[in-house]
N, C-alpha and C positions, 0 to 999 in steps of 0.2 A: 422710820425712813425720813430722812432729812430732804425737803426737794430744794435745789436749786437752780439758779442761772445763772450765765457768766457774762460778763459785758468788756469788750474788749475790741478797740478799734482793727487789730490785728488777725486776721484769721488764722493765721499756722496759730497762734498763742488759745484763740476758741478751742483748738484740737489739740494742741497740747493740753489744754484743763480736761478735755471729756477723755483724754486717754486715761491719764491720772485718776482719775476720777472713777472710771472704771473697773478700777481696781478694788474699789471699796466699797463693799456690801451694803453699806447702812449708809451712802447716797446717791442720789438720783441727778442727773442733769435734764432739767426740763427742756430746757431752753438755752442757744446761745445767738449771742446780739452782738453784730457791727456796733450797730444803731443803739444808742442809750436813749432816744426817746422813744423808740420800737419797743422798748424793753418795759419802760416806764407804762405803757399801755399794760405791757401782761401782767405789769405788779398788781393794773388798777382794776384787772378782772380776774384773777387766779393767787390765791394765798401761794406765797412762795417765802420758805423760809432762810434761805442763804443764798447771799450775793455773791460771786465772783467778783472783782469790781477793777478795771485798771483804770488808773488816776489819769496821767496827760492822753485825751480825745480830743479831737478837730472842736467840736460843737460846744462842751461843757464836760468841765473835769470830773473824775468821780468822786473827788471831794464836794465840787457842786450841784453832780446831784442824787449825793446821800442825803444833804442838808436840803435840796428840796422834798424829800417824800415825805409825806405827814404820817406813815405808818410803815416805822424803819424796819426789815429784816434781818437777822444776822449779815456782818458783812465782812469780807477778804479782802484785804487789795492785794493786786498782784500789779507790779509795777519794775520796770529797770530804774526808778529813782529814787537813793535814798532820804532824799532832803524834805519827803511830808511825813515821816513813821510816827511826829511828834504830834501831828496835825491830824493823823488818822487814830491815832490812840484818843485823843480828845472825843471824837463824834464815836468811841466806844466801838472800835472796830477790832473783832474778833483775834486777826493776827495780821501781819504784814508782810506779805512776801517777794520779796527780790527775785526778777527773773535774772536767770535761768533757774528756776529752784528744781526739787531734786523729788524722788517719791517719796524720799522719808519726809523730808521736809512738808510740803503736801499732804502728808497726811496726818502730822502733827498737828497742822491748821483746822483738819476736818476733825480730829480727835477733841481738841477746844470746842468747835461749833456742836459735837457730839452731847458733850459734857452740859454745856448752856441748854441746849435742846431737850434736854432731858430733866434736866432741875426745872425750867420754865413749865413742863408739862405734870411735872411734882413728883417725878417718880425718885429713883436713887441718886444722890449727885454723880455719881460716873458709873459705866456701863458694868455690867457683869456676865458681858459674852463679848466676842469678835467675831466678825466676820472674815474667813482666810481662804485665799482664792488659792482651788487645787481643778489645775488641767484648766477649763472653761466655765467652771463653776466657783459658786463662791460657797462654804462650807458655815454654818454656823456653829460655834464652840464657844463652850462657856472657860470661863476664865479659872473655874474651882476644877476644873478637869486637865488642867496642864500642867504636866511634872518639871518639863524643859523643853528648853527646844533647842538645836544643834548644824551649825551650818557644814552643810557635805556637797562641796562644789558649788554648782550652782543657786543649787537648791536650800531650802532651811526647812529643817524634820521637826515637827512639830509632835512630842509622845506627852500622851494623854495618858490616862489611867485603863482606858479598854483597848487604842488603839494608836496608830502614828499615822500622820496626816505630811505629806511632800508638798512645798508651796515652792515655787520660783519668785522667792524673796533674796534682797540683800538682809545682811544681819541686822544693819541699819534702820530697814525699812521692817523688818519683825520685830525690833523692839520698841521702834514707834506704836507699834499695834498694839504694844503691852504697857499697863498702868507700873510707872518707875519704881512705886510704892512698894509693890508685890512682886515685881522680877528684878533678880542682880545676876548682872552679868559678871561669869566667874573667871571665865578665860576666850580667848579668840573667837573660839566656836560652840562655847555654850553661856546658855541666860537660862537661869533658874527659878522657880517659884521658892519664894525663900521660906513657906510653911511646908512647906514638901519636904525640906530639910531634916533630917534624921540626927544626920553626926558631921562634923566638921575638922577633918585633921588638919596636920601642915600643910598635905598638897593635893589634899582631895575634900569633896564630898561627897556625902550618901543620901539619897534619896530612893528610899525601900532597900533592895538588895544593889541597885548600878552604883558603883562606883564614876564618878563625873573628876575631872584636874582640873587644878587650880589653877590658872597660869600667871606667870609673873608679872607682880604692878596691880594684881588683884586684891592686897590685901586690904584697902580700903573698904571694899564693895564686899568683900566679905563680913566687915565689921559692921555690916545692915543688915547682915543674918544672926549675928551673935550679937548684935543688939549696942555693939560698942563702936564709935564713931571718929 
C-alpha cells in the first residue's frame, strides 16, 4: 500500500485528489494540506511515500519545496500550468498532471508511482494483481486470472477464469488498470489478454470456447497478438 499526501492550496482540488484516489486499492491518502509547511512537519514525523504536489502556492512553490526536503518521497505535480513539466522532470518527478485531469489519467500516474514502489522494495518490477472497485468494495485480482474484459453500458465486465466481476469503470479507466504489454484492445468494447488467445481469424478471436469481434482499425493491436507489428 502506497501512502500519501496531497498539498494543494486549493480545497475543492484536496477532494478532488481523495476522490480519485479512492478508487484505488493499492493507495491510501494520509493526509491533505492547505499549508505546505503543515505538511512538511508530517513528512518530518511520518514516512510518507508519495506526494501530491501543486506547483503555484501563496508561500513557496512545490518546485521549492521538493528541493527543500532532504529526504525526497515519490512525487505528482498536479498543476493548471503547463510551462514547469521540463522543471519537474528534472527534480525526478514521478508524472505531471494538468488539471482538470481525468480518472484514467490519475491513475496512470498512481500506476508509475506503483511500479517504482515496488522495484525500490525489490519485489517484481510491475504488479501482478489489481485492485477493482465492485459496489463499495475494492476486489483483489490477479492479472494471470483475466480472459477479458467488456464494456456493457456503464459498467466494464471484468471475466476471469472462475468468475465475472461488474466495476463502474469507463473503458479508459479499466485499461489504465491493465499492464499495455499483456492487454490489446480488440474493438470498442473489448481488451483482451493476449496469452488467453487461442485462434485469431479476420473478425474474430477465441479465447477457450467465446468467440470475441474484431472491430475496425484494430488491426494493428491485433498484430501484438500474432507477434507482428
Amino acid at each position: 500500500m502506497i501512502k500519501a499526501i496531497a498539498i494543494d492550496d486549493e480545497p475543492i482540488a484536496l477532494e478532488i485528489i481523495k476522490t480519485l484516489a479512492a478508487k484505488i486499492g493499492f493507495l491510501e491518502i494520509a493526509g491533505v494540506y492547505t499549508d505546505a509547511f503543515e505538511a512538511a512537519k508530517r513528512l518530518q514525523q511520518d514516512h510518507i511515500d508519495l506526494l501530491f504536489l501543486d506547483i503555484k502556492m501563496p508561500d513557496i512553490s512545490g518546485i521549492e519545496f521538493i528541493r527543500s526536503l532532504p529526504g525526497k518521497p515519490m512525487v505528482i505535480f498536479t498543476t493548471a500550468y503547463s510551462e514547469h513539466a521540463v522543471q519537474s522532470f528534472e527534480l525526478d518527478a514521478i508524472d505531471y498532471l494538468l488539471k482538470p485531469f481525468s480518472q484514467a489519467r490519475f491513475l496512470k500516474a498512481c500506476n508509475k508511482a506503483y511500479e517504482l514502489y515496488e522495484l525500490r522494495r525489490g519485489t517484481s518490477p510491475g504488479p501482478d494483481h489489481v485492485f477493482i472497485k465492485v459496489g463499495y468494495g475494492q476486489v483483489r485480482v490477479r492479472l494471470s486470472d483475466i480472459l477479458y474484459i467488456q464494456s456493457t453500458g456503464n459498467y466494464m465486465q471484468f471475466v476471469l477464469q472462475e468468475e465475472k466481476l461488474l466495476s463502474r469503470l469507463t473503458m479508459s479507466e479499466a485499461e489504465a488498470l491493465l499492464p499495455a504489454a499483456d492487454f490489446v484492445r480488440i474493438h470498442r468494447s473489448y481488451v483482451v489478454a493476449s496469452d488467453k488467445v487461442s485462434r485469431v481469424e479476420r473478425d474474430s478471436v477465441w479465447i477457450g470456447d467465446r468467440e470475441l469481434p474484431i472491430g475496425g482499425g484494430y488491426a494493428q493491436e491485433i498484430g501484438k497478438i500474432t507477434g507482428r507489428r
